[in-house]
N, C-alpha and C positions, 0 to 999 in steps of 0.2 A: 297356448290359447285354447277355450276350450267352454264350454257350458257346462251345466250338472248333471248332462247326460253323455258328455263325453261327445256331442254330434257338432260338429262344427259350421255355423252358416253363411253362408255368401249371399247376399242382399244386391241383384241387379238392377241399376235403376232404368227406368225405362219412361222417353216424354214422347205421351199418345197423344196424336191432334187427332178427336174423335170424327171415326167414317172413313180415317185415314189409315189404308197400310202399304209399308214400301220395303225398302233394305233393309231401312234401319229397324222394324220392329221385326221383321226375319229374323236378324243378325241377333239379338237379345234373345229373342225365345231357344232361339238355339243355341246360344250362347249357355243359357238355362241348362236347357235338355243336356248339352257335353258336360257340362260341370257333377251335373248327377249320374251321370255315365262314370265319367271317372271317379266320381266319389263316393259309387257305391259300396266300395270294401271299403274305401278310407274314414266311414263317418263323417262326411261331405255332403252338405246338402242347399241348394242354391232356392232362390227364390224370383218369379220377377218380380218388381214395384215400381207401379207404373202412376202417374198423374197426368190430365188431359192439360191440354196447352192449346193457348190462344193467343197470337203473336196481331190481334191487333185489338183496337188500336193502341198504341205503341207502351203506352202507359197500364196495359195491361198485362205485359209483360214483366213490370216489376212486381208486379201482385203476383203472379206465377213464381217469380225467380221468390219473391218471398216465402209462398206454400212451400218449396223445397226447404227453404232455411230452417223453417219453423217443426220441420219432421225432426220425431225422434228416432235416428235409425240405429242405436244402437245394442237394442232389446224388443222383442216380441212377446210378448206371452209369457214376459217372464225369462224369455230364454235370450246368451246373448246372440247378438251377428256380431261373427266374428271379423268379415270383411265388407266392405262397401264397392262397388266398379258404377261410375259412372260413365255415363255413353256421352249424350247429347246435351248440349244446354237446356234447360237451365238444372238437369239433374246434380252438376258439378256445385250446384250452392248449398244442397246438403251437408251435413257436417257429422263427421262419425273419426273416430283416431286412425282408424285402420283405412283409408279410402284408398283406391288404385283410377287410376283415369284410364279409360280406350274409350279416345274420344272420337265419333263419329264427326261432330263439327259444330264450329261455333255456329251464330245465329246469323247467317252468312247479309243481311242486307245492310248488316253494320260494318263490315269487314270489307270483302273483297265483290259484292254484288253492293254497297252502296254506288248511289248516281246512274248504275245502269239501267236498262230499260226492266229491270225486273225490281225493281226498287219505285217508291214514287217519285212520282213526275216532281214535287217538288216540297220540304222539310219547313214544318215552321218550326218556328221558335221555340215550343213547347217538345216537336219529335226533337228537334236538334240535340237538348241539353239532358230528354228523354237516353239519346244514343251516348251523350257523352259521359254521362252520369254508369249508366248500364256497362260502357266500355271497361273503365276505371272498373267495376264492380268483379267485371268478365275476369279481367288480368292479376287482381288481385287473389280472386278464387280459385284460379286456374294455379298459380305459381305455389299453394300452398301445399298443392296435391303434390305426392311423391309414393308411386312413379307414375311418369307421364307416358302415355303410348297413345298414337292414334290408330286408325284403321289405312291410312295411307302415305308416300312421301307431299301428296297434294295438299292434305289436313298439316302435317308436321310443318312445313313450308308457312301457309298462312296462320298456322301459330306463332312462329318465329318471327315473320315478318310483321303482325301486325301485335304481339303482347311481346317479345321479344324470351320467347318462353323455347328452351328446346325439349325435343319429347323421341322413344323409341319407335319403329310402324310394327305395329304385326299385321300382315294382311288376313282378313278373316274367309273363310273358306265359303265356297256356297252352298246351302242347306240341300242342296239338289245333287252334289256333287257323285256322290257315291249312288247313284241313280242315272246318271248322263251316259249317253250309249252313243257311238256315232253310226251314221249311216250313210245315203249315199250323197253325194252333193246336186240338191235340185238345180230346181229353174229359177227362185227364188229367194229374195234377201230378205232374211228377219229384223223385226224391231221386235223387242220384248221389252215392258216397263212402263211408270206411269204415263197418260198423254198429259204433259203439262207442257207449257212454251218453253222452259228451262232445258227443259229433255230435246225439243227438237225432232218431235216426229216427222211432222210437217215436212222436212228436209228431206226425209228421202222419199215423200210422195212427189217436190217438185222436181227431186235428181231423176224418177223412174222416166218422166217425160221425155226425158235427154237421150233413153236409153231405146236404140229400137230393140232389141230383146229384153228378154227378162220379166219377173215380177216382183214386186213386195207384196208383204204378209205384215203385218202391224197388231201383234197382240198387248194387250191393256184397257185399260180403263183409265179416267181423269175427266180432266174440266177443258179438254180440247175435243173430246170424242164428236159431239156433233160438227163443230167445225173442221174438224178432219173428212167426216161424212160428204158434207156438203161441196170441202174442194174436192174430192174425187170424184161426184156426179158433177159439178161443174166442166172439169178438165178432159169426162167425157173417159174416165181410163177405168170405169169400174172392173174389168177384164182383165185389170194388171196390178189392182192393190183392192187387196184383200181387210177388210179392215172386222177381225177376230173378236173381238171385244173381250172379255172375262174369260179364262182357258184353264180347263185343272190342270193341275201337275201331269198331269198323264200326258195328255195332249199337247201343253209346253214340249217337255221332253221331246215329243214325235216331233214338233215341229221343230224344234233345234237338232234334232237327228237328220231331216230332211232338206235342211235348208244348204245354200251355198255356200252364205254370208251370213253374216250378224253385223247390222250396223247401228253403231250407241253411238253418238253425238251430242249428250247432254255440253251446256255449259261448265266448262270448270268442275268438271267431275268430280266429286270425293274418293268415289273410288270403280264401281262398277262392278257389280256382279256378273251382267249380262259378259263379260271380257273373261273371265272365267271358266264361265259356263261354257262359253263358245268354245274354246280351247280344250276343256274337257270331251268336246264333241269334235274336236279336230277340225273345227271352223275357223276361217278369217274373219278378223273382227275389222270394219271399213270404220274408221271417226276421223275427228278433225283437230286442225292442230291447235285450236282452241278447248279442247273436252279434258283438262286437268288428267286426274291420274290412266283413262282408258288410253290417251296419247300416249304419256309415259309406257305403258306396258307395249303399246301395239310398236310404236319405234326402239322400243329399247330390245323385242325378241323378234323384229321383224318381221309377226306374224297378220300382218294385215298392210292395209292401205290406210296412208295419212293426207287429208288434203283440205284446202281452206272451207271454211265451212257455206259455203254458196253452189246454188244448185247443179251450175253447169261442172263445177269441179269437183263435183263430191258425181257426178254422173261417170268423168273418168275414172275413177277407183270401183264405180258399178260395172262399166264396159269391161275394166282389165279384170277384176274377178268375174265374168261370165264367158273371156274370153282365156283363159287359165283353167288346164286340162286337169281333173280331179286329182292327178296322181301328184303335180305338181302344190296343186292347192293344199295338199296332204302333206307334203316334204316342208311345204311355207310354215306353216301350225307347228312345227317340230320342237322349237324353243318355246314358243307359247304354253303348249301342254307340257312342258318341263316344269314350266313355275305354275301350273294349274296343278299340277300332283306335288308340287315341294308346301305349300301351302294347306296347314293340316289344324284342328285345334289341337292335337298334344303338343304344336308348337305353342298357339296362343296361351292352352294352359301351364304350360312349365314355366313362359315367362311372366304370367299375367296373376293367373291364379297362387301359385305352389309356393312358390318365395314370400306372400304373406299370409298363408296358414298353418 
């Protein structure tokens, strides 16, 4: 496989909801950036391509999954692409011979976030057959791709269970990774990542109350930030939660160097970077046994605290890491930074990229 220049292309697909960036469009840029790392002596050359998305109202979403259908991805300028990787829905409805799936994750409020409180309040007639129509559409599109991978065993799972589709994980590495330094363990537990309700910042400002020592530190930005604001001058604890807002990479770094803890608590996590990164810095990561793939890692290496996700019990995992001597909190991390340096792209790329070009 090859064009008339002999340079062979990989075409990453990428769905931007515009003002928006998170993991997931980290994960593809850099996904990008390794591909042409490695394929600089190879005649390898990647691209991203990306289209904005608007997941309402609901029927707007088949006009989007449409715009993917209707691409033609399998020539530029005359030149071919040789490969296609989709990530996120609805990039997965493009259609090219050569496609690879590392799927980040379905459109989760049709799956495993319908009926919750992050879902509406309540479906007419019109969303309903909207979802069931889309679903049929999901699992069709998705079974014809070969091969399947996603970024986690949490994604592979609710693939399984909800299109009845099985798939490989590669975990994806964090674009920070070869940059993470660790340092000494502070007075304080990080939050790093967007402020949305799904995430669960809020969590560990009402766990810090519980705590007579201690502080939180809360870097991000989202559509919680001023209500974040407001409960920590209500509760009277500005002294004890820090609320960072926007942090270059520089300053991240520092403060994941400094910190005690890292506590991620999103719902049903896909996967987590902040779990990672922490590991890479020789940190415990504190979540809950609700947070999808960050539970997984944090119980399966033992390098953190796992507790139900309410305030007062997510306060005990705060107490016992503030009360947990640094050399001991260092020995804890031990497996955790095992699968934070096993996790590499020349893995993601020999199984993902190389086998089809």
């Amino acid at each position: 496989m090859g064009s008339t220049t002999g340079v062979k292309r990989v075409a990453v697909l990428g769905v931007q909801v515009p003002f928006v960036r998170g993991g997931a469009e980290y994960l593809n840029e850099e996904l990008v950036r390794q591909i042409n790392i490695w394929g600089e002596g190879r005649k390898v050359k990647a691209e991203l391509i990306q289209l904005p998305y608007k997941w309402y109202p609901e029927t707007q979403i088949l006009s989007d999954l449409l715009a993917w259908r209707l691409l033609d991805l399998c020539e530029s300028n005359g030149y071919k692409i040789n490969l296609s990787i989709a990530t996120k829905f609805p990039s997965y409805a493009s259609s090219h011979p050569n496609m690879a799936l590392w799927l980040v994750h379905q459109h989760r409020v049709f799956y495993d976030l319908q009926g919750t409180p992050y879902d509406f309040p309540e479906l007419t007639s019109e969303q309903q057959s909207v979802r069931d129509s889309l679903r049929a559409i999901d699992k069709r599109m998705l079974a014809g791709i070969n091969p399947r991978f996603t970024i986690s065993h949490t994604v592979s799972d609710r693939l399984e269970r909800f299109c009845g589709l099985t798939s490989g994980v590669l975990y994806p590495p964090s674009r920070l990774a070869q940059h993470i330094y660790a340092g000494e363990y502070g007075d304080y537990i990080l939050y790093l990542g967007r402020l949305e309700s799904i995430k669960r910042p809020g969590l560990l400002i009402d766990a810090i109350t519980h705590c007579p020592t201690g502080r939180a530190v809360i870097a991000g930005t989202g559509s919680l930030g001023a209500a974040l604001k407001s409960k920590v001058e209500k509760l009277g604890i500005g002294d004890r939660v820090e609320l960072r807002g926007f942090v270059s990479d520089v300053d991240l770094l520092a403060l994941i160097a400094g910190a005690r803890a890292i506590f991620y608590a999103p719902v049903d996590e896909d996967f987590g970077f902040a779990t990672i990164e922490a590991f890479h810095a020789q940190k415990p990561v504190i979540t809950c046994i609700d947070s999808g793939e960050v539970e997984r890692i944090v119980s399966s290496t033992g390098s953190g605290w796992v507790s139900e996700p309410e305030p007062r019990m997510v306060a005990e995992s705060l107490n016992a890491c503030f009360a947990t001597s640094p050399a001991d909190l260092k020995r804890m991390v031990g497996v955790g930074g095992e699968l934070a340096r096993s996790i590499t792209w020349e893995n993601v790329i020999k199984n993902l990229i190389e086998p089809r070009l």
